[in-house]
LOTORKE-952771 format. One line per field, with one value per residue (C-alpha): residue number from 1; residue in three letters; chain; x, z, y. Coordinates in Angstrom, 3 decimals, always signed. Layout:
N
resi	NUM_...
resn	ALA_...
chain	A_...
X	X_...
Z	Z_...
Y	Y_...
This chain:
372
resi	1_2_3_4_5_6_7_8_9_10_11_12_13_14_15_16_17_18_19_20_21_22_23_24_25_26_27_28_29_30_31_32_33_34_35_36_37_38_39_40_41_42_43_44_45_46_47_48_49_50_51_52_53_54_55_56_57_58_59_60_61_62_63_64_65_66_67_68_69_70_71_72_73_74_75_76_77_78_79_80_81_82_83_84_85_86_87_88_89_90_91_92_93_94_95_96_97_98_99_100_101_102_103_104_105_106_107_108_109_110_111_112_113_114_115_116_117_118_119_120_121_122_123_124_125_126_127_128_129_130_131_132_133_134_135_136_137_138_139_140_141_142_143_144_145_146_147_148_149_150_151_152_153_154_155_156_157_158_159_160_161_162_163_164_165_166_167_168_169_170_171_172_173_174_175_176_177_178_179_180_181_182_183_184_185_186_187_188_189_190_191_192_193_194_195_196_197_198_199_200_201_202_203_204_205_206_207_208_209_210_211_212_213_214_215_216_217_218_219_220_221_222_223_224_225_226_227_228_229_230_231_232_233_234_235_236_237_238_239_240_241_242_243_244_245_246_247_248_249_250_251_252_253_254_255_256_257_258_259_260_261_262_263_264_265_266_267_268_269_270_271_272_273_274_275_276_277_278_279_280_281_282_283_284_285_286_287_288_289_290_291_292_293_294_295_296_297_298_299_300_301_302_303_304_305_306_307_308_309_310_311_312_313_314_315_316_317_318_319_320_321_322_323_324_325_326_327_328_329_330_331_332_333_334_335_336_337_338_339_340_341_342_343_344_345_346_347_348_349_350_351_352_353_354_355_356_357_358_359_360_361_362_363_364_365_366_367_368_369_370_371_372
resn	UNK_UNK_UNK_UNK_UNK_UNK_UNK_UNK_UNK_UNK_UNK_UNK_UNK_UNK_UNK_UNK_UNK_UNK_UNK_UNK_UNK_UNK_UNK_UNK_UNK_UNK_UNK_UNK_UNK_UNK_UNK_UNK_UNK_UNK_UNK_UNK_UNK_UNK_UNK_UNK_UNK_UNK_UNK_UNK_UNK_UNK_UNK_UNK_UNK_UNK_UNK_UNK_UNK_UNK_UNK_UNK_UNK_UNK_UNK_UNK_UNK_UNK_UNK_UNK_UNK_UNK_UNK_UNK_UNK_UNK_UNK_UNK_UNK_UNK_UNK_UNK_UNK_UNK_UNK_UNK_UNK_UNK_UNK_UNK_UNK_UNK_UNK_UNK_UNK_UNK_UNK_UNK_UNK_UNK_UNK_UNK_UNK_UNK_UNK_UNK_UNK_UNK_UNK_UNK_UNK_UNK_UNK_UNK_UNK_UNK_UNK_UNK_UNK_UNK_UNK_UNK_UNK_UNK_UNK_UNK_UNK_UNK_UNK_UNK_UNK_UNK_UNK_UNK_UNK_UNK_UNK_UNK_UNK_UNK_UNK_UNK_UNK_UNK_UNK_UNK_UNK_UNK_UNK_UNK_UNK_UNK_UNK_UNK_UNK_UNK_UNK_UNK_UNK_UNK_UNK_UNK_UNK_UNK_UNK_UNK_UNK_UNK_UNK_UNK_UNK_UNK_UNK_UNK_UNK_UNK_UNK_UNK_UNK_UNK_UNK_UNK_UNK_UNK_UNK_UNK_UNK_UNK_UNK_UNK_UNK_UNK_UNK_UNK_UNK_UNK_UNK_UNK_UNK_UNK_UNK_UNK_UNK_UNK_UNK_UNK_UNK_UNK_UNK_UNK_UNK_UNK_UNK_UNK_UNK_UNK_UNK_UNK_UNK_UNK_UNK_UNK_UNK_UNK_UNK_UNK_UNK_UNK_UNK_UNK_UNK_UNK_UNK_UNK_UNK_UNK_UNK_UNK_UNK_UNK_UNK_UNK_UNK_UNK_UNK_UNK_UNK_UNK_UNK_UNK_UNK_UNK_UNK_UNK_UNK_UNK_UNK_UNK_UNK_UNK_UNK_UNK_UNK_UNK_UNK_UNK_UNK_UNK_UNK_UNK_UNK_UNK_UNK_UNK_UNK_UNK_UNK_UNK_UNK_UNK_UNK_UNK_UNK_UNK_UNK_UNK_UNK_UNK_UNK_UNK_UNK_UNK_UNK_UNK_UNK_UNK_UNK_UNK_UNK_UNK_UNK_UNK_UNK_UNK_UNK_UNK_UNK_UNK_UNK_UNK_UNK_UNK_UNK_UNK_UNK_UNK_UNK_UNK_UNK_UNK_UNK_UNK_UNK_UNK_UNK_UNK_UNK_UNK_UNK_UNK_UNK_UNK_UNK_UNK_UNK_UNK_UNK_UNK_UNK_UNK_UNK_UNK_UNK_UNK_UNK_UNK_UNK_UNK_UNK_UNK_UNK_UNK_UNK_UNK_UNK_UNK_UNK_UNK_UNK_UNK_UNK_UNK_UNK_UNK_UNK_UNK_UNK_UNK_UNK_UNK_UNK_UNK_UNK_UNK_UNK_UNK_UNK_UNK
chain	A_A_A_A_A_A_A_A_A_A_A_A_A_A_A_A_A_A_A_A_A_A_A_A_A_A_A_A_A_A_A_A_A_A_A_A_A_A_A_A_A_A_A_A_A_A_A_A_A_A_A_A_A_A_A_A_A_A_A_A_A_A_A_A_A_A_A_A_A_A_A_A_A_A_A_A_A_A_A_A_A_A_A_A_A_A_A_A_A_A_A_A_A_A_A_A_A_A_A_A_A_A_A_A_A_A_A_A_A_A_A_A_A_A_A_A_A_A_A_A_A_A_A_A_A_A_A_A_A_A_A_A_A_A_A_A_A_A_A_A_A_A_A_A_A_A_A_A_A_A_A_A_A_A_A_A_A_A_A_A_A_A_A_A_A_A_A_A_A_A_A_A_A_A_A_A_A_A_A_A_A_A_A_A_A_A_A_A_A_A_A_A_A_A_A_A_A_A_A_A_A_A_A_A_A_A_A_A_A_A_A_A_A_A_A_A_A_A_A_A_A_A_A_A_A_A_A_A_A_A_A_A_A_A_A_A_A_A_A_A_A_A_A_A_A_A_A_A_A_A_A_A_A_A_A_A_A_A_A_A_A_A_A_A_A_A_A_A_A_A_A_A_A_A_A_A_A_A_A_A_A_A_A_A_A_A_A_A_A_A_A_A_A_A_A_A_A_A_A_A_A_A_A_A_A_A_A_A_A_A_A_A_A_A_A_A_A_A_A_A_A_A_A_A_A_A_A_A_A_A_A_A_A_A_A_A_A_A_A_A_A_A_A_A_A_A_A_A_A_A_A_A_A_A_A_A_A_A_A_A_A_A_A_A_A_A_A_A_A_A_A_A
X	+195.401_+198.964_+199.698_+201.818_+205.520_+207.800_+209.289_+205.631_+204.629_+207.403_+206.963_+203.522_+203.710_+206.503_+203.677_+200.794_+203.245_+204.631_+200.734_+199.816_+199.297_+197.516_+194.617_+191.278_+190.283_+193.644_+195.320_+198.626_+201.154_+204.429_+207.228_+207.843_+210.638_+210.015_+213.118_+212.378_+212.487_+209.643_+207.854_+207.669_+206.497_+204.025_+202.290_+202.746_+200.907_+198.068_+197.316_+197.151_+194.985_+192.616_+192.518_+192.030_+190.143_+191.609_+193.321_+192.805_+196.383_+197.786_+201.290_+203.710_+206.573_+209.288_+210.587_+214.228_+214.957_+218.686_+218.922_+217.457_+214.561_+212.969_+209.780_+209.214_+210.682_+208.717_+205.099_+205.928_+205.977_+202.890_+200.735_+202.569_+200.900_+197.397_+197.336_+197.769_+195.133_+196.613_+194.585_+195.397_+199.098_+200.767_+203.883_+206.227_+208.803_+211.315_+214.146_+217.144_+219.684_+222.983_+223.578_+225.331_+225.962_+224.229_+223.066_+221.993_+220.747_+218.267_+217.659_+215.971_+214.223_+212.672_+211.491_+210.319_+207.993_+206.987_+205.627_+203.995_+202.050_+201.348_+200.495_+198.235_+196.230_+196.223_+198.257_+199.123_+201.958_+204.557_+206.137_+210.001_+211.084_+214.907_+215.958_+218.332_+221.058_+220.265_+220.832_+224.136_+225.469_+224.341_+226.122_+229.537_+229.537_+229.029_+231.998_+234.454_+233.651_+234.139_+230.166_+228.787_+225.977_+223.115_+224.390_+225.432_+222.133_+221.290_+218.132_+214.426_+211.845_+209.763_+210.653_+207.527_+204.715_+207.552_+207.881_+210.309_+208.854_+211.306_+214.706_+215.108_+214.237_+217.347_+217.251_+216.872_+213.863_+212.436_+213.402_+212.006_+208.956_+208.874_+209.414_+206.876_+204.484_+205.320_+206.353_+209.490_+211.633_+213.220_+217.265_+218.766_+221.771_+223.518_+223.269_+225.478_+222.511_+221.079_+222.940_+226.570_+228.288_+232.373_+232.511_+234.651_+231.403_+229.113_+227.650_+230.011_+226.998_+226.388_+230.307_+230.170_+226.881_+229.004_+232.830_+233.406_+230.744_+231.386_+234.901_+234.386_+232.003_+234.951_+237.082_+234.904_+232.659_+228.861_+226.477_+228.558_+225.629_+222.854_+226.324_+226.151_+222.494_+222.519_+225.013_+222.415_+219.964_+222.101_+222.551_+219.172_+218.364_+220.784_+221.093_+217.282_+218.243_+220.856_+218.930_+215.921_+218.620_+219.617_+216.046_+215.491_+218.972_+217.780_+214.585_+216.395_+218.809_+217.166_+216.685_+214.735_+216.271_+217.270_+215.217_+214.928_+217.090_+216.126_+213.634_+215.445_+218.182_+218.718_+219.930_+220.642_+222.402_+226.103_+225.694_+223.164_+225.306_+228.671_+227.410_+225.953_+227.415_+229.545_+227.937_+224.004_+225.826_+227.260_+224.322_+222.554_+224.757_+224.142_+220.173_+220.455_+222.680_+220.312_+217.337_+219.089_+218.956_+222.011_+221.908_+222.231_+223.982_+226.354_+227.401_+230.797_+231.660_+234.438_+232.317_+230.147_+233.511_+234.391_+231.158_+231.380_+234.539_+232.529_+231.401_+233.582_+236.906_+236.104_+238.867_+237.158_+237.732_+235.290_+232.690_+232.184_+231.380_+228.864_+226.775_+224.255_+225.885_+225.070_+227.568_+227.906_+229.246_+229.181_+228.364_+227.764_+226.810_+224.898_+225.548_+223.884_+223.267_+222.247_+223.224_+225.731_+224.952_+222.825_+223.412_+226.091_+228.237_+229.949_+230.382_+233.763_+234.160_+237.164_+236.358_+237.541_+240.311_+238.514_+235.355_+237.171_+237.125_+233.724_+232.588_+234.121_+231.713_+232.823_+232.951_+228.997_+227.648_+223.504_+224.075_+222.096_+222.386_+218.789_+217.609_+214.288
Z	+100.260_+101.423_+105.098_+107.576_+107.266_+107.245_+110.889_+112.226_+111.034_+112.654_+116.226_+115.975_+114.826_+117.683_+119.784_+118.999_+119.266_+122.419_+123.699_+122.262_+125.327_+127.175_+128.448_+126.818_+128.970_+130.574_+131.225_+129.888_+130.744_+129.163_+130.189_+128.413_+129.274_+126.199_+124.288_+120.989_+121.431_+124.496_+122.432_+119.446_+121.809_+123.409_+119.899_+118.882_+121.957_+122.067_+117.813_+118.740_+122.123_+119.527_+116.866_+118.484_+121.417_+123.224_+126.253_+128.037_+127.520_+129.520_+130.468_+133.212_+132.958_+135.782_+136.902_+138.192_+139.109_+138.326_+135.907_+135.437_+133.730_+134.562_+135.507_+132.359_+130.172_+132.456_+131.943_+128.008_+127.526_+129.507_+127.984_+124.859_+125.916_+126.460_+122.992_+121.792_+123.479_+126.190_+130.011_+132.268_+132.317_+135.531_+136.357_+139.606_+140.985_+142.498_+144.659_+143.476_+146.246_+145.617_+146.053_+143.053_+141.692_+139.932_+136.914_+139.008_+141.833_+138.918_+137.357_+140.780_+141.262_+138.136_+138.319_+141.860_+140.460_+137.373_+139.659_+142.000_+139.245_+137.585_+140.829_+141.920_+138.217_+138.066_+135.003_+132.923_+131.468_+131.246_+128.226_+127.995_+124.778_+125.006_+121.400_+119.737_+120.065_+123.848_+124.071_+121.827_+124.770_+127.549_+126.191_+125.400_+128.791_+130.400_+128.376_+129.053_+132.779_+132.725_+133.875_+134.069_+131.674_+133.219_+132.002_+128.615_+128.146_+128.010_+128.541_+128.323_+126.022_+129.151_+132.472_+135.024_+133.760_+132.068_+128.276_+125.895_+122.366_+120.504_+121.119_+117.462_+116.244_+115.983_+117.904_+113.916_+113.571_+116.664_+115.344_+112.263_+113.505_+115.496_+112.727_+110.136_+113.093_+113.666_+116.982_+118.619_+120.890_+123.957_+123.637_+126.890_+127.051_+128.784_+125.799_+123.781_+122.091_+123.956_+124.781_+124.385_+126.884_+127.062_+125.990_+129.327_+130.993_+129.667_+131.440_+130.302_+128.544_+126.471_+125.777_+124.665_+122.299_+120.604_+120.980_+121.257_+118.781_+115.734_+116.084_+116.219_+113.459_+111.580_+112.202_+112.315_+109.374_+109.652_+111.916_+115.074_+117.234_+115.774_+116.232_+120.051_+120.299_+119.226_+121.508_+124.402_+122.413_+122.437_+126.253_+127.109_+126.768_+128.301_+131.028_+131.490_+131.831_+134.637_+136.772_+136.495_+138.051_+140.528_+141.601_+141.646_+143.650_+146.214_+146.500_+147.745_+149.998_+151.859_+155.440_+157.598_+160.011_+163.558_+166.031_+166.654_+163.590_+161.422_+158.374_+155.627_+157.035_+154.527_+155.733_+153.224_+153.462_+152.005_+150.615_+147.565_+146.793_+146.659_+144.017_+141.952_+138.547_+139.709_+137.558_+138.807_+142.255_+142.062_+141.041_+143.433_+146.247_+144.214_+144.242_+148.002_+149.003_+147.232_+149.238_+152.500_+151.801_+150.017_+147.108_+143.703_+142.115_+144.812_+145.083_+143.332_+141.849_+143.793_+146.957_+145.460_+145.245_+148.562_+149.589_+147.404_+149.346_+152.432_+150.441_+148.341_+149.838_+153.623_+156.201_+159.326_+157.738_+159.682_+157.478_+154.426_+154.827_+152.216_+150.919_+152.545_+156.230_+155.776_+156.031_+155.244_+157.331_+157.663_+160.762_+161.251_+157.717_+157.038_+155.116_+156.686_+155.138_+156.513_+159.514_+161.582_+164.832_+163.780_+164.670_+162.314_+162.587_+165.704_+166.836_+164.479_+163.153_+161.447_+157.374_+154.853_+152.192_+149.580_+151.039_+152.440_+149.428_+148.427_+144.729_+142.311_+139.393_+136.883_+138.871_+139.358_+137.831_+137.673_+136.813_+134.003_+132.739_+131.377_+129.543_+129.147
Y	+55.280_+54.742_+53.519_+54.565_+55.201_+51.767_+52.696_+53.335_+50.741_+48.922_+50.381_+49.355_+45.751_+45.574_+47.129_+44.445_+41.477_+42.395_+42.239_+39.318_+37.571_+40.081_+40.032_+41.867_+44.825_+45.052_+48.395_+48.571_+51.385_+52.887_+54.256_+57.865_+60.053_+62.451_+60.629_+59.578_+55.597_+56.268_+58.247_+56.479_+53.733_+55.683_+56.390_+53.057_+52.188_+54.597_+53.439_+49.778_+50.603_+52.957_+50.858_+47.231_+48.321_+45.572_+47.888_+50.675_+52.653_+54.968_+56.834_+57.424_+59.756_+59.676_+62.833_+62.087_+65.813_+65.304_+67.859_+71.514_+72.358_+68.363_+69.447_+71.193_+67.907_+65.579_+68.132_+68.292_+64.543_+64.129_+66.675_+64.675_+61.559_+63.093_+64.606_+60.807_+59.341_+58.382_+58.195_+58.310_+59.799_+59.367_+61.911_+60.763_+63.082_+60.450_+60.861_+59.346_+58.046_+57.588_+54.108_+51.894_+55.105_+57.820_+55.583_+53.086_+54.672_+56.484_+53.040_+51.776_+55.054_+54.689_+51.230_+51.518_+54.217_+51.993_+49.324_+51.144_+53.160_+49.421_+48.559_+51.431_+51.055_+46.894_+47.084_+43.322_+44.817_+48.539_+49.343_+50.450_+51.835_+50.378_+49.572_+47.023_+49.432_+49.367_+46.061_+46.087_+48.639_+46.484_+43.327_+45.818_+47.050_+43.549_+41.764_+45.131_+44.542_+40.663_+40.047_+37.040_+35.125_+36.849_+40.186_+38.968_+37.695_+41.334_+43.256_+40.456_+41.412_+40.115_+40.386_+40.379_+42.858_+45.054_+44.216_+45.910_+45.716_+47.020_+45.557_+43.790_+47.824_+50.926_+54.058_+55.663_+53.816_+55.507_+58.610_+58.221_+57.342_+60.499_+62.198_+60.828_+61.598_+65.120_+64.124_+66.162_+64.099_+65.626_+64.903_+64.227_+66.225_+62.923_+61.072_+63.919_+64.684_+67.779_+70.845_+70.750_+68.836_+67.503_+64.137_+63.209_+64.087_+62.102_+58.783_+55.517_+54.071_+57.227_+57.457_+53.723_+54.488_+57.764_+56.862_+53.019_+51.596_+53.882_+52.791_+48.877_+49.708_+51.658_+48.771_+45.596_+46.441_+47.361_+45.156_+45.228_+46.301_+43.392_+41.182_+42.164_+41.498_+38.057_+37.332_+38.211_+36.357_+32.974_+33.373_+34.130_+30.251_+28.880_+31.423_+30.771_+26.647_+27.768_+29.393_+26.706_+24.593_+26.700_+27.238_+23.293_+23.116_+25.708_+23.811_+20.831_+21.848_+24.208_+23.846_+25.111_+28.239_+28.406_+29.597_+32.924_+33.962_+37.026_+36.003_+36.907_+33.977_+30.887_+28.111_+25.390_+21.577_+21.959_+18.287_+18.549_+22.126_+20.406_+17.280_+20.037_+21.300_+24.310_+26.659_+25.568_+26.134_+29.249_+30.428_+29.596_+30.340_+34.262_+34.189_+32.708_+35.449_+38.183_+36.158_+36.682_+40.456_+41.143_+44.050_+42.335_+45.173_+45.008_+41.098_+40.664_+36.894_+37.283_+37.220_+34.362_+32.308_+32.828_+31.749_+28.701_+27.717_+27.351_+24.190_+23.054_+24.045_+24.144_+24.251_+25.788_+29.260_+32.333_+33.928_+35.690_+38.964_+40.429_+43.287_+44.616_+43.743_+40.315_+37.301_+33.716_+30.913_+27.551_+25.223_+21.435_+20.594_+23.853_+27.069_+29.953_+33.929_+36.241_+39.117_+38.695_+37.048_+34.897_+30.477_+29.330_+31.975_+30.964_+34.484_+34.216_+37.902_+37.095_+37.763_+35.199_+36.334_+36.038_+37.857_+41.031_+43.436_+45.143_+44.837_+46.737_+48.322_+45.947_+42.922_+43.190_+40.093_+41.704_+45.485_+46.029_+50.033_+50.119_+53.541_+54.182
């Protein structure tokens, strides 16, 4: 008797590796848009679930309602789900904002709906189905827009409950998995696979994935995108080892806030952050501005300099003025974050030079264009 085909087979040792750790009895969800990478995925998952016995598996689908004829693709990969054995299957009609823009406004919409399904059902862990050419277009995009080691690191196979299990697999192994399983993949018509659409049109990621990489492939030989995921594999560690530090530097120079100042203030001693390596404290001046309720996607490294410069370069200079409406200043020995107003500022609304502009798109150091 001969087993499955080499790519299902593939998906599903990908599958049972990437759940290793969980739990017995757990429920474990994944992510399906109808695409062929989730839906390989999703029968990868719903084989290992059947076979081992080990989890209860089940489904959500995330309707964005961005383009026409959603519903349908979003009621197709559900009823897609159920025929594999999947239960329950969850589909969420999100509304997508318009912040970061229309990628990454989706992006959070997405994953906002993830967890709260995970949350809602007590799931250990929600599977994505982004591949290792994923990952090769995450890194690209990061070094064209001059991001910093977080977003070279790439996409984590682990990050919270969410796993992605196949990010050392290619979107053709996906696709020949659906295939040998008689499963038919919805194409979105973003990625230039669908219904025609101008290439001018398409999302950057999706014009990177069919115009930029077959060229560096052209020209730099074959194995350009497993090239690119390494590199996010070498930085993973050591990115990982940075922001331990950072965490341990936080730790010790934070203070505690003035009274009566907004909660999401941080306060922290500009001593222990000025002895510290600078790039341990740049990045935590980053996670303490994201603590003090700045948008991630939206902090700029120029704006982390500036901040820096309270500390290492101070000359009296007002405060830093920073996404999300918060600012930074410093006062007596302290750095504060958070809204205007608050003690530490001094009531100076002047804005630092370096702090003025907002964040260009490719100066975002923790924009990560997931797919699912």
């Amino acid at each position: 008797m001969s087993g499955p085909a080499p790519a299902v087979a593939a998906v599903r040792v990908a599958v049972r590796r990437a759940l290793a750790d969980v739990p017995r009895g757990s429920t474990v969800l994944v992510a399906c848009s109808g695409g062929a990478d989730s839906l390989a995925l999703a029968a990868g998952l719903a084989w290992e679930a059947r076979s081992d016995g080990s989890w209860r598996a089940g489904a959500v689908v995330v309707d964005h309602g961005l383009l026409p004829g959603s519903h349908d693709v979003a009621r197709d990969a559900a009823a897609t789900c159920a025929a594999l054995g999947l239960a329950p299957v969850r589909v969420v009609r999100v509304e997508v904002g318009a912040a970061g823009g229309p990628e990454a406004a989706a992006r959070a919409a997405r994953y906002a709906a993830l967890e709260a399904v995970a949350e809602e059902l007590d799931a250990a862990a929600v599977l994505l189905g982004h591949t290792l050419d994923d990952q090769a277009e995450t890194v690209l995009l990061a070094l064209a827009r001059g991001s910093g080691e977080r977003s070279l690191a790439g996409m984590r196979p682990v990050r919270g409950r969410l796993r992605r299990p196949l990010l050392a697999l290619r979107r053709t192994d996906t696709e020949a998995a659906c295939a040998a399983q008689g499963l038919a993949p919805w194409h979105d018509p973003g990625n230039g696979r669908g219904p025609v659409v101008a290439a001018g049109d398409l999302p950057l990621r999706s014009r990177v994935r069919s115009e930029v990489l077959p060229v560096l492939e052209a020209v730099l030989g074959p194995g350009v995108a497993q090239a690119l995921a390494r590199t996010a594999d070498a930085l993973a560690d050591a990115t990982e080892a940075v922001d331990a530090a950072a965490a341990d530097l936080l730790a010790a120079a934070a203070l505690p806030g003035p009274a009566g100042a907004p909660p999401a203030e941080v306060v922290l001693d500009v001593v222990p952050l000025a002895a510290a390596p600078a790039a341990v404290r740049r990045r935590a001046l980053h996670d303490a501005a994201v603590r003090s309720g700045c948008p991630a996607g939206a902090l700029a490294r120029v704006q982390v300099l500036a901040v820096e410069a309270l500390v290492t370069a101070w000359r009296g200079q007002g405060p830093v003025h920073l996404p999300g409406g918060r600012v930074a200043s410093r006062a007596c020995g302290r750095l504060y974050l958070g809204l205007p107003g608050a003690v530490g500022d001094g009531g100076d609304a002047r804005p630092h030079a370096q702090g003025t502009p907002g964040p260009r798109p490719d100066e975002h150091d923790d924009q990560h264009d997931d797919r699912e």
